[in-house]
C-alpha positions as CSV (number, residue, x, y, z in Angstrom):
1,X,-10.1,-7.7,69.3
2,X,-9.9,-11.0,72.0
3,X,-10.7,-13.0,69.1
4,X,-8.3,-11.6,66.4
5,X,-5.5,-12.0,68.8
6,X,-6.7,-15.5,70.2
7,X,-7.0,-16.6,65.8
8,X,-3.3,-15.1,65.7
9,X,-2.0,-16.8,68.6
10,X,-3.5,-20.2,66.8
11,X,-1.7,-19.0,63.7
12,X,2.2,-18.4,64.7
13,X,2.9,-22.2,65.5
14,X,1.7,-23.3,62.1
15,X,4.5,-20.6,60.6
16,X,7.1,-22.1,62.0
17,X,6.3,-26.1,60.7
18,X,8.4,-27.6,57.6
19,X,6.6,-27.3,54.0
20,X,6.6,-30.1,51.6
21,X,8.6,-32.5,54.7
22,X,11.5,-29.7,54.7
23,X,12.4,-27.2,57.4
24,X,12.0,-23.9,56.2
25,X,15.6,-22.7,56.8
26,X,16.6,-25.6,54.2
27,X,13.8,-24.9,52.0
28,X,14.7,-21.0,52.0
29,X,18.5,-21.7,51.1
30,X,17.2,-24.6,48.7
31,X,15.2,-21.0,46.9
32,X,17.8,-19.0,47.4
33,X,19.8,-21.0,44.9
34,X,17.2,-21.6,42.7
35,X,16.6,-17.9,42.5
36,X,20.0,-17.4,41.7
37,X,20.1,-20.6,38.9
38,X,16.5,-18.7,37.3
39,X,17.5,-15.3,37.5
40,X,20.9,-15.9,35.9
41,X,19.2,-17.8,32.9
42,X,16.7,-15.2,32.8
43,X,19.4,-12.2,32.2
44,X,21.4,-14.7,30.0
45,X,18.3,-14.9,27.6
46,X,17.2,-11.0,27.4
47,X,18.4,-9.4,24.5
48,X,17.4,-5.4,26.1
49,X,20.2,-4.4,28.2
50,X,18.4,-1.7,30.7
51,X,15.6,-4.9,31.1
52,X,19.0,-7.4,32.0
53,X,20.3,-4.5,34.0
54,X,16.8,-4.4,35.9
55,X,16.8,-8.5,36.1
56,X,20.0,-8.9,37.5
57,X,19.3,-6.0,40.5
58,X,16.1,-8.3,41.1
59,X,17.9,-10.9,41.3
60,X,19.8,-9.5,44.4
61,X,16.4,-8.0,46.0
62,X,15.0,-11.4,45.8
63,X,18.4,-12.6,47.6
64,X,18.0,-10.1,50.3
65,X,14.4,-10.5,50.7
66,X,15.0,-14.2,51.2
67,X,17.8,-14.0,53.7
68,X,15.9,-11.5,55.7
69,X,13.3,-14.1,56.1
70,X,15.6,-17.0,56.6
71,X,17.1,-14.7,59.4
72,X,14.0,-14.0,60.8
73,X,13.1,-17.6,61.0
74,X,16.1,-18.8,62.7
75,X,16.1,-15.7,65.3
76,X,16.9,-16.4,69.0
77,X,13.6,-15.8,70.7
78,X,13.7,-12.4,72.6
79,X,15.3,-10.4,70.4
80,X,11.8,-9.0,69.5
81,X,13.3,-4.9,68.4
82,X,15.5,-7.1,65.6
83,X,12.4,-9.4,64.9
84,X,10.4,-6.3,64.4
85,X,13.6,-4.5,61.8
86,X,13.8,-7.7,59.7
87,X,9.5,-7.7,59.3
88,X,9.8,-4.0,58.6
89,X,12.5,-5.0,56.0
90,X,10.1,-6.9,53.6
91,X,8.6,-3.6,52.4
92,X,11.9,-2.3,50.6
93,X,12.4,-5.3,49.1
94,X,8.6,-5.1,47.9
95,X,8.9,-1.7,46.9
96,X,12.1,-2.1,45.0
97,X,10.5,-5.4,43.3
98,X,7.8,-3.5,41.8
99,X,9.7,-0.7,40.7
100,X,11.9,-3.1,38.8
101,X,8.9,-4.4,37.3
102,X,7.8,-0.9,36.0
103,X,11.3,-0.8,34.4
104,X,11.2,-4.2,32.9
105,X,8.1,-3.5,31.3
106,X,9.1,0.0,29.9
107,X,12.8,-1.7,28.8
108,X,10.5,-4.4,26.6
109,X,9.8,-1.6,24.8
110,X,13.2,-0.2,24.1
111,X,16.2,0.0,21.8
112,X,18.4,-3.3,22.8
113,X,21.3,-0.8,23.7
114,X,18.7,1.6,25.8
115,X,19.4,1.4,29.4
116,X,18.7,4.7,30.7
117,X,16.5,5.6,33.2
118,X,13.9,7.9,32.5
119,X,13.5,10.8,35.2
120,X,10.2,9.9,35.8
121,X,11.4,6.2,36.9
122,X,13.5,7.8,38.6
123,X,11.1,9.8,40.8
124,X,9.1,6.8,40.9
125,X,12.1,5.2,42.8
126,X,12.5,8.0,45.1
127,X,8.6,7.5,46.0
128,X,9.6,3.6,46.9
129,X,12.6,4.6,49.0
130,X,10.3,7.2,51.2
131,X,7.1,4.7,51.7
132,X,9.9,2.0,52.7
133,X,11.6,4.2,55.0
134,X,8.6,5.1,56.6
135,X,7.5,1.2,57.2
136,X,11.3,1.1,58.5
137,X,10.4,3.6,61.1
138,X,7.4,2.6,61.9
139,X,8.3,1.7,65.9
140,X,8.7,5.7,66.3
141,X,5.3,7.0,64.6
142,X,2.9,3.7,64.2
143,X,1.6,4.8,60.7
144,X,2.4,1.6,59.1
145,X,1.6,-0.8,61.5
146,X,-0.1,-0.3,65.3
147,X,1.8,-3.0,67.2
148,X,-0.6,-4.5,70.2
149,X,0.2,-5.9,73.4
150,X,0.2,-9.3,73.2
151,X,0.2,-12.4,75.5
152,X,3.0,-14.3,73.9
153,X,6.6,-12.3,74.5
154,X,8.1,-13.2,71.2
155,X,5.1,-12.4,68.8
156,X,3.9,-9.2,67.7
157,X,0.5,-8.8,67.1
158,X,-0.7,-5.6,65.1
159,X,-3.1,-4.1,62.9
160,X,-2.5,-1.7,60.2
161,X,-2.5,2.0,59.9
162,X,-3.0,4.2,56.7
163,X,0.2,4.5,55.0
164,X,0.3,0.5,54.9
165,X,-2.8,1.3,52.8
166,X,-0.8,4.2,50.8
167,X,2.2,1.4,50.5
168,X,-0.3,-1.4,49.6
169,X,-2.0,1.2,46.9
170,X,1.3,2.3,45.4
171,X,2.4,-1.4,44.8
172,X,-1.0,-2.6,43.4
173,X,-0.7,1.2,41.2
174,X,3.2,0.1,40.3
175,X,1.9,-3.6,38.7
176,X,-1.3,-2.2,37.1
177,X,1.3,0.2,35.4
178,X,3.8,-2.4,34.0
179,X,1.3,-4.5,32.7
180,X,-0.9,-1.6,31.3
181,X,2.1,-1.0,29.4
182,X,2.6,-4.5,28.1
183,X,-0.9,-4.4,27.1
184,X,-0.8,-0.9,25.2
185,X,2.6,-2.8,23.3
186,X,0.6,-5.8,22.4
187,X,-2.4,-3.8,21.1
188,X,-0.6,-0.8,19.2
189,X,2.2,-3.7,17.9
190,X,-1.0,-6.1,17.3
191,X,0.2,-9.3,19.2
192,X,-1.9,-12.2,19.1
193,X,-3.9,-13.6,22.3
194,X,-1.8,-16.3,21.9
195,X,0.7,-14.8,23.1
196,X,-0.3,-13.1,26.2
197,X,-2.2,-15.6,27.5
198,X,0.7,-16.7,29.7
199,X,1.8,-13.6,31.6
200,X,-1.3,-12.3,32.6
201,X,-2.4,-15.6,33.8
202,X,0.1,-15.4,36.0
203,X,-1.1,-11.7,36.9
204,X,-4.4,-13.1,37.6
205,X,-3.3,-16.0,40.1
206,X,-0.7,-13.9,41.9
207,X,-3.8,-11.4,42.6
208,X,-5.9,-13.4,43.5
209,X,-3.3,-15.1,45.8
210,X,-2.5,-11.2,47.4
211,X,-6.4,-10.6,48.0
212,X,-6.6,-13.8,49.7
213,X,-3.5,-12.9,51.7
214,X,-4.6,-9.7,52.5
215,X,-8.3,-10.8,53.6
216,X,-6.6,-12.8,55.6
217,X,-8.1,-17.0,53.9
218,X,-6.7,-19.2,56.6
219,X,-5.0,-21.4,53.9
220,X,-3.6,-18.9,52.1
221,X,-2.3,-16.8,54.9
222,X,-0.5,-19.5,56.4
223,X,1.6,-20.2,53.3
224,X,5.0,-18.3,52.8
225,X,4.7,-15.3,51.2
226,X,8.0,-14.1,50.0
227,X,8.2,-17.9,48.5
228,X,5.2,-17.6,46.3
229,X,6.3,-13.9,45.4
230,X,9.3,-15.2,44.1
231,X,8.0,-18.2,42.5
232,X,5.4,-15.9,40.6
233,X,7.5,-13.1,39.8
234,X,10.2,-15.4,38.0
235,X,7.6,-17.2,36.7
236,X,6.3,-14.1,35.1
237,X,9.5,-12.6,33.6
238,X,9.8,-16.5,32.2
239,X,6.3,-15.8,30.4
240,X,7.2,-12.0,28.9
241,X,10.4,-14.1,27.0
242,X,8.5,-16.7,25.9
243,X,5.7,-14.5,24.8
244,X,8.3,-12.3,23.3
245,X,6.8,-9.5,25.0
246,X,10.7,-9.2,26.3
247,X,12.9,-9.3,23.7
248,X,15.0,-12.8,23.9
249,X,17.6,-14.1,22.5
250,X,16.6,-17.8,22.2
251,X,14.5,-17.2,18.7
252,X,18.0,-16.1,17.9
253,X,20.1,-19.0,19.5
254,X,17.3,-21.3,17.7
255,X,17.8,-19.5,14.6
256,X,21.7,-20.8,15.0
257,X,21.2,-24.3,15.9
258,X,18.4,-25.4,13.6
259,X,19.0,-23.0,10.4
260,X,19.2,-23.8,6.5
261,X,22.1,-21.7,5.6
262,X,24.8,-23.4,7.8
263,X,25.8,-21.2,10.4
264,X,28.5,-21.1,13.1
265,X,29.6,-18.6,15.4
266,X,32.9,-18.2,16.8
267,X,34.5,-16.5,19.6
268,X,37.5,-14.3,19.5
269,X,39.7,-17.3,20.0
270,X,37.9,-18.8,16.6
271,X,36.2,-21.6,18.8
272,X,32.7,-22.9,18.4
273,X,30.3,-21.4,20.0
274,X,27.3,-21.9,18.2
275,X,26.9,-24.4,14.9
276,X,23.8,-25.6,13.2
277,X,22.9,-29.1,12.3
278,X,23.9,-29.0,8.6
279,X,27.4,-28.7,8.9
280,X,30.0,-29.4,7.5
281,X,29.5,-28.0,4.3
282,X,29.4,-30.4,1.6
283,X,32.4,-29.9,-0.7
284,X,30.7,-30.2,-4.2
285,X,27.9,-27.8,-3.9
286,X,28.1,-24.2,-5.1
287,X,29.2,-22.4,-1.8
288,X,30.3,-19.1,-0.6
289,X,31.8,-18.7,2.8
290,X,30.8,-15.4,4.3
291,X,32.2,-14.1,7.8
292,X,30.8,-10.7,10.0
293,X,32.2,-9.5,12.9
294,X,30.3,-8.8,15.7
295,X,30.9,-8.0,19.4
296,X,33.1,-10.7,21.2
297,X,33.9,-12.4,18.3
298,X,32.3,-13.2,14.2
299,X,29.7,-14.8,12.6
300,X,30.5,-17.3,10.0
301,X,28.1,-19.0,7.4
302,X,28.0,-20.3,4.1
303,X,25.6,-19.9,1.7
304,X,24.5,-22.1,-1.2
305,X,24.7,-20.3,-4.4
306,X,23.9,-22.6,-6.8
307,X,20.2,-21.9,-6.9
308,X,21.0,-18.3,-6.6
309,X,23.1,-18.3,-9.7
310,X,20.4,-20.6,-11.6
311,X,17.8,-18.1,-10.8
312,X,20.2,-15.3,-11.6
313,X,20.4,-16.3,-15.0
314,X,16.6,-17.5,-15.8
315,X,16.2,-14.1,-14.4
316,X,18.4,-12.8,-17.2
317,X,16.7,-14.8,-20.0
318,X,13.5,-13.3,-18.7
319,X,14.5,-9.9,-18.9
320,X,16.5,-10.8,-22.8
321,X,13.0,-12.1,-23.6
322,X,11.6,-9.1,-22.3
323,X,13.7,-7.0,-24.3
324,X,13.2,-8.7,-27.3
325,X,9.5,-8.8,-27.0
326,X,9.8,-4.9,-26.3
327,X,11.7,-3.9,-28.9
328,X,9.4,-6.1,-31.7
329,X,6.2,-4.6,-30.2
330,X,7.4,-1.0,-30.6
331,X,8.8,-2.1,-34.0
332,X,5.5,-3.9,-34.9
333,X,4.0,-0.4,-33.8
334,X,5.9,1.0,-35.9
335,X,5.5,-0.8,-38.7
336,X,1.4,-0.9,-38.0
337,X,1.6,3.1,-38.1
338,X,3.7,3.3,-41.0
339,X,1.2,0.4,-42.9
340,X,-1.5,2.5,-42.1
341,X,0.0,5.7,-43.3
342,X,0.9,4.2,-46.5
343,X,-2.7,2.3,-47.2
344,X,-4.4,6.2,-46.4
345,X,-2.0,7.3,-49.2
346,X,-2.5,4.5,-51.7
347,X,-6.6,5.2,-51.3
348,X,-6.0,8.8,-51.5
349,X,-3.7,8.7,-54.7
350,X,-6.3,6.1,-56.1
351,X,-9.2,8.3,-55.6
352,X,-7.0,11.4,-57.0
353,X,-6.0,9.0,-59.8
354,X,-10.0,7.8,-60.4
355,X,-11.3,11.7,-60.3
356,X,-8.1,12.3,-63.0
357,X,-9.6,9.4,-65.0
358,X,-13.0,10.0,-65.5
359,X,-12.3,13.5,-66.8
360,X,-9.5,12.2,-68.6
361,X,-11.4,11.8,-71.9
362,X,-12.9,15.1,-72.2
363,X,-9.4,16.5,-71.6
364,X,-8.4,14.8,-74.7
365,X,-10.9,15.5,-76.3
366,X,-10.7,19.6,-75.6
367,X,-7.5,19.1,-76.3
368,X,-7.7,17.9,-79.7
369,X,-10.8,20.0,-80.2
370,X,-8.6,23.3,-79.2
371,X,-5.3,21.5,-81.4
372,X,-7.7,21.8,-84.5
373,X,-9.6,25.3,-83.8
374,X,-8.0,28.2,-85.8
375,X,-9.0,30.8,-82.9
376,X,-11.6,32.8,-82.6
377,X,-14.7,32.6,-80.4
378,X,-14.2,29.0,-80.6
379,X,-11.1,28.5,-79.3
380,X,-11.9,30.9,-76.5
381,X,-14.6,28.7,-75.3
382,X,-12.7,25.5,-75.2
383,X,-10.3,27.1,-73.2
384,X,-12.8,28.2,-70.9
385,X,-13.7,24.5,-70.8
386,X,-10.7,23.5,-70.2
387,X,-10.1,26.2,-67.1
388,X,-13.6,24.8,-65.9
389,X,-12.1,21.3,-65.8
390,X,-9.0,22.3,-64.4
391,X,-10.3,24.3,-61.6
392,X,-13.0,21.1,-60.9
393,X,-10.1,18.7,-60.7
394,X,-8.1,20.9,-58.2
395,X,-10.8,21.5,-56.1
396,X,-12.0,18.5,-56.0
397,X,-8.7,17.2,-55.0
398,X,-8.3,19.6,-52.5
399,X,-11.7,18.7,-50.7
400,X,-10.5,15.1,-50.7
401,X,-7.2,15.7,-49.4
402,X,-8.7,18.2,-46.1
403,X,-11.3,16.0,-45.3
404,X,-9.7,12.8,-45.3
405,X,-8.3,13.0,-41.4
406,X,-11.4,12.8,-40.1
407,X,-14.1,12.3,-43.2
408,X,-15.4,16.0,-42.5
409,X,-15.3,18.5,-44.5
410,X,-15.7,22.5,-43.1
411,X,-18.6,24.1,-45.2
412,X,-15.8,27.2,-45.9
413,X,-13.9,24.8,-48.2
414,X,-16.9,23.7,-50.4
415,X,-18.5,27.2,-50.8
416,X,-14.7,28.2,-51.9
417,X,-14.3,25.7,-54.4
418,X,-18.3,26.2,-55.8
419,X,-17.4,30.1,-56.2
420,X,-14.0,29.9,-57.8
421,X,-15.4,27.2,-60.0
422,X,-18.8,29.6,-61.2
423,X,-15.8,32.3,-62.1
424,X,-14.5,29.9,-64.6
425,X,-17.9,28.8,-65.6
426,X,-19.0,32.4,-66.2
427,X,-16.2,33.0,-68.3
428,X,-18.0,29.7,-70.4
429,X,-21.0,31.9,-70.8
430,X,-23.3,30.3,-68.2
431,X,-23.5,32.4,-65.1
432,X,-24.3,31.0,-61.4
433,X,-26.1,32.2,-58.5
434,X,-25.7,30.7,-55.2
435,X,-27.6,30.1,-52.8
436,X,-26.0,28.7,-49.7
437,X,-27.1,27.5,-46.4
438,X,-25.1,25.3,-45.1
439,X,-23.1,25.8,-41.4
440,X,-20.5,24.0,-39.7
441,X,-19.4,20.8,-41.4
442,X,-20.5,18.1,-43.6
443,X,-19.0,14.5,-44.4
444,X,-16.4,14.4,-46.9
445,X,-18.4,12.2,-49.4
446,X,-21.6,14.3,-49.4
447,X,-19.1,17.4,-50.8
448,X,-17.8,15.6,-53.2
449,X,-20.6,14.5,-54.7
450,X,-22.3,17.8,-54.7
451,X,-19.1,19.4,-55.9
452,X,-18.7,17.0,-58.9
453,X,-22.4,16.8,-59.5
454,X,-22.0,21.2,-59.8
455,X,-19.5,20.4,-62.0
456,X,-21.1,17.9,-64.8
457,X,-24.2,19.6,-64.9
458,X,-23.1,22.5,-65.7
459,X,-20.9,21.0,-68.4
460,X,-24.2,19.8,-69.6
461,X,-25.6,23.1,-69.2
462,X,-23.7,24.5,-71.3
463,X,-23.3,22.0,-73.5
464,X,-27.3,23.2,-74.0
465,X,-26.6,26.7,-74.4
466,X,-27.9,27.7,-71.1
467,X,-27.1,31.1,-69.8
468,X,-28.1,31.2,-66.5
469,X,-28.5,28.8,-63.6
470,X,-29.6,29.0,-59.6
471,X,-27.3,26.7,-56.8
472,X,-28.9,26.5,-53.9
473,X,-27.5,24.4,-50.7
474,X,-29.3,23.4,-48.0
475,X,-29.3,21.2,-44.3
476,X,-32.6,19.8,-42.9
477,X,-32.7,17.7,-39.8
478,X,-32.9,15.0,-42.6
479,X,-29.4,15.7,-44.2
480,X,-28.4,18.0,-47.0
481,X,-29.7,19.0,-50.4
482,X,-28.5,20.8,-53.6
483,X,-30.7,21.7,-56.1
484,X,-29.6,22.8,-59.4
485,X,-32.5,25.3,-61.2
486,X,-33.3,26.3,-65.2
487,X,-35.6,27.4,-67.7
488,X,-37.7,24.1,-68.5
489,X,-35.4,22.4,-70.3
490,X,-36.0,18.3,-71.2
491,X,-32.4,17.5,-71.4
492,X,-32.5,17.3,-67.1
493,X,-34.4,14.1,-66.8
494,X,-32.5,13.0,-69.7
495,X,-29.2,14.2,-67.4
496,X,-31.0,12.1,-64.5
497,X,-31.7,9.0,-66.2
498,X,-27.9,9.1,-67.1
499,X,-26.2,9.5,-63.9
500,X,-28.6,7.9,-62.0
501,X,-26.6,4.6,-61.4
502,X,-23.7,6.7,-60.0
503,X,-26.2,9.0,-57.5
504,X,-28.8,6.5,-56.4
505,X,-32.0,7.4,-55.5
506,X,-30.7,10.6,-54.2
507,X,-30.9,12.1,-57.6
508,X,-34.1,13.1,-59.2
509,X,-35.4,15.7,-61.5
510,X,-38.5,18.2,-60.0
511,X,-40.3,20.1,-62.4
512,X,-41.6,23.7,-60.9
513,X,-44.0,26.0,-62.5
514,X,-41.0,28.5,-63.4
515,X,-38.3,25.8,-64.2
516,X,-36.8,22.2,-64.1
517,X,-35.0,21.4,-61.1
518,X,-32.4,19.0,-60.5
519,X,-31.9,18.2,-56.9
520,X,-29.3,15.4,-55.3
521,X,-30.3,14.8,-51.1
522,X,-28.2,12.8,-48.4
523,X,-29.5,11.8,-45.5
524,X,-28.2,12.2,-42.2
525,X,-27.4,9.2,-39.8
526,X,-27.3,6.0,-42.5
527,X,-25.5,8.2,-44.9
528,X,-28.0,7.1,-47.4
529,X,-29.0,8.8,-51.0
C-alpha cells in the first residue's frame, strides 16, 4: 500500500501539466467547442430522428462531462468535499453516454420517423441513474470507491470497492450490446467488411485504451480521459454515417449536387437550397419540369424526355411487330391445319376414287350383262354379283375411312365387313366359313388387302363354279395370315400368278392333301409381304 500511494503521489503533478504546449483549462474549452462544432454536424447529417434525438442529448452529456472536469481542474485547493462531488460526477455522465450508445445503435435500425423509446431502454436507463447515484453517494457507504488517508491534503487517494466493478461491468455490458446489435444488422442485412471496418476499429482502440487505463500503464493513465472518450466516441458515430450503418443524409445531399437528372431544391420562400451541376436546363432538349412537395419546402427537377419518348416508340414498333408476327403465326397455323386436313381428304377421296375404278369395269360390264338378260336364273345371279360388288365397295370404303386417323384398324370392323360380304356371296351360290383369330387391332393396309383379296377370289371362285370355301384369319408373332381353302382346283396358281405383282411375295398358292390353299401373310414390324 506505501508503494501505491508513494506511485500516486508521483502521478498527480504530471495531471496537472499542459498537453500538446496548452494549459488544460484552454485545451478543455478549445474541446468543448469542438464537441459542440462535431456533434452539431453529426445530428445535421442523421437521417433517423430517435438516433438525432439521442446525438444531440450526447452532445450535452459530453458538454457537462467536460465542464465538470474543467471545474475540477481549476478548483481552489482545499475544497476537497467539492473535489470529491465533481470526480463522483464523471460516472453519470459515463452511464448516460453508454446508454445513448445503446439507443443509437437500436435507432440505426429504425423507421426515420421512430423515435420512441422502447420500455426496456427505458429500464435500462433507470439501471444507469441508480449505479450513478450510488457512485454520487459514495462518501456515505464507500461501495464505489474506499477513500485513503493520504499525505498530500488536496489529493485523494483510493481504491475501489465492488459496485465500481458492477458500474464498470454494466458499461463494458452496455457497448458490447450496441455493437452486438450493429453486427447482427450487418450480418442479417449482409453488409460488406468494407464497411465495418471503420467503427469497430475504433471499438478495438478505445478498448484497448480502457484496459490500459484501468490496469493502470503509466502512459496511458496519465493521459486525459474524458478527452480521449470524447475524441473516440465522436469519432465512432463519424464511422456508423460513413459506414452507413446510421442512416445519413449525405448519399442524399450527394445525390443532389452531383445528379443526372438536374435537380434543385427549394425552400418555402422558393430559394435554392440545393442544385446540381447540370443546371440550367438547356432550352432545346425535350424536358419536363416536375415539382414535389416535401416538408419545409419542394423538390424541383427536370427530366429529359427525349430518350424516353424514342424508346417509347421503338417500344411500340416492337410490340406492332410482335403483333404482326403473332397474328401470321396463328394464321400460318391455321392455314398448316387446314392444308393438312385438306391433303388427308384429297388422298382419301383418291383411294375411294382408285377402289371405285378398278371395279369400275366389271360394274359395266354386269350392268350390260344384266341390261341384256331376259330374267330368269340368270339375271338373279348377276344381281347377286352386283350386291357382292356393292357391298365390297362400301366396306371397303368404310375400313379406309375408320382407319385412316391413326392407320389402325379394330379387328370388329373387318370381321363385320368379311360377314356381311359372305351373306351376299352366299346368295351367289358359293358359301363361306370363317375362321377367325384375330384380337385387338391391325394396320389399316393389311385389312384392306385381305378384305379385297376375300373379295376377288371369291369372284373367281365363283366364276369356277365353286360352292364352298373355308376363310380362316390368323396373328403369329410374325404378323398376320389369311388363307383362302378349296377342292383342288388349278385355276389358284393360275389366280396367283395373276395378282401376284399387286400382293408381292406375300401371296402364294399351298397345295394340301385335301385342297389348294391360297394364303396372303404380312409381317409385323417392316410391314413387309
Amino acid at each position: 500500500m506505501e508503494q501505491f500511494l508513494q506511485e500516486m503521489t508521483e502521478l498527480l503533478p504530471f495531471l496537472q501539466e499542459p498537453r500538446f504546449g496548452i494549459p488544460l483549462p484552454v485545451l478543455y474549452l478549445i474541446i468543448m467547442i469542438g464537441v459542440i462544432l462535431w456533434g452539431g454536424s453529426l445530428r445535421e447529417r442523421i437521417f433517423q430522428l430517435g438516433a438525432r434525438e439521442a446525438v444531440g442529448w450526447s452532445i450535452w452529456v459530453w458538454l457537462v462531462w467536460l465542464t465538470i472536469r474543467l471545474l475540477r481542474l481549476t478548483l481552489i485547493t482545499g475544497w476537497a468535499a467539492l473535489a470529491r462531488l465533481l470526480w463522483y460526477g464523471y460516472y453519470p455522465c459515463m452511464g448516460l453516454l453508454a446508454f445513448l450508445v445503446v439507443w443509437i445503435s437500436y435507432a440505426s435500425n429504425r423507421t426515420p420517423e421512430d423515435r420512441a423509446l422502447p420500455r426496456w431502454l427505458q429500464g435500462l436507463l433507470l439501471v444507469d441513474l441508480l449505479l450513478a447515484g450510488l457512485a454520487l453517494t459514495n462518501d456515505w457507504h464507500q461501495l464505489v470507491f474506499q477513500i485513503q488517508p493520504s499525505t498530500n491534503p488536496h489529493q485523494d487517494i483510493y481504491t475501489y470497492g465492488f459496485v465500481y466493478y458492477l458500474i464498470l461491468f454494466s458499461y463494458l455490458a452496455q457497448l458490447l450490446l450496441a455493437n452486438g446489435w450493429l453486427c447482427w444488422r450487418a450480418f442479417r442485412e449482409k453488409i460488406s467488411l468494407e464497411r465495418l471496418w471503420q467503427p469497430f476499429t475504433v471499438i478495438l482502440l478505445y478498448g484497448g485504451y480502457i484496459a490500459s487505463y484501468i490496469l493502470r500503464v503509466s502512459w496511458i493513465f496519465r493521459s486525459e480521459l474524458v478527452l480521449w472518450t470524447a475524441f473516440f466516441g465522436f469519432l465512432w458515430m463519424e464511422a456508423l454515417l460513413r459506414s452507413r450503418l446510421l442512416p445519413g443524409n449525405s448519399q442524399y445531399r450527394d445525390c443532389f449536387l452531383h445528379s443526372r437528372l438536374g435537380l434543385t431544391i427549394l425552400d418555402r420562400q422558393g430559394r435554392v437550397v440545393y442544385q446540381c451541376e447540370q443546371l440550367p436546363v438547356p432550352p432545346d432538349g425535350d424536358w419536363q419540369r416536375r415539382t414535389m412537395p416535401i416538408s419545409g419546402g419542394q423538390v424541383v427537377w427536370y427530366q429529359d424526355m427525349g430518350e424516353l419518348r424514342q424508346k417509347k416508340k421503338k417500344l411500340e414498333l416492337t410490340a406492332l411487330t410482335l403483333q404482326r408476327v403473332y397474328r401470321l403465326r396463328r394464321n400460318w397455323e391455321k392455314i398448316r391445319r387446314e392444308r393438312i386436313h385438306q391433303q388427308t381428304r384429297q388422298r382419301i377421296y383418291e383411294e375411294v376414287e382408285g377402289i371405285l375404278q378398278t371395279r369400275g369395269p366389271l360394274f359395266q360390264q354386269y350392268a350390260r350383262a344384266l341390261a341384256q338378260a331376259e330374267g330368269g336364273p340368270e339375271a338373279r345371279q348377276l344381281v347377286a354379283r352386283l350386291n357382292v360388288l356393292a357391298c365390297y365397295l362400301k366396306k371397303q370404303c368404310v375400313l379406309l375411312l375408320r382407319g385412316r386417323e391413326d392407320n389402325c384398324l379394330p379387328v370388329r370392323e373387318l370381321q363385320l365387313a368379311v360377314r356381311e360380304l359372305c351373306h351376299y356371296l352366299e346368295r351367289t351360290g358359293v358359301k363361306t366359313l370363317v375362321d377367325d383369330r384375330l384380337e385387338g387391332q391391325l394396320p389399316v393396309t393389311t385389312a384392306l388387302a385381305f378384305f379385297q383379296l376375300l373379295e376377288e377370289a371369291s369372284e373367281e371362285a365363283v366364276r369356277q363354279g365353286e360352292s364352298s370355301q373355308i376363310c380362316c384369319f390368323k396373328e403369329s408373332e410374325k404378323g398376320w395370315e389369311l388363307s383362302l381353302l378349296w377342292d383342288p382346283r388349278p385355276w389358284v396358281r393360275e389366280f396367283v400368278a395373276q395378282h401376284q405383282s399387286r400382293y408381292g411375295r406375300g401371296l402364294f398358292c399351298r397345295e394340301l392333301e385335301y385342297g389348294s390353299s391360297l394364303v396372303l401373310q404380312h409381317q409385323k414390324g417392316d410391314g413387309s409381304w
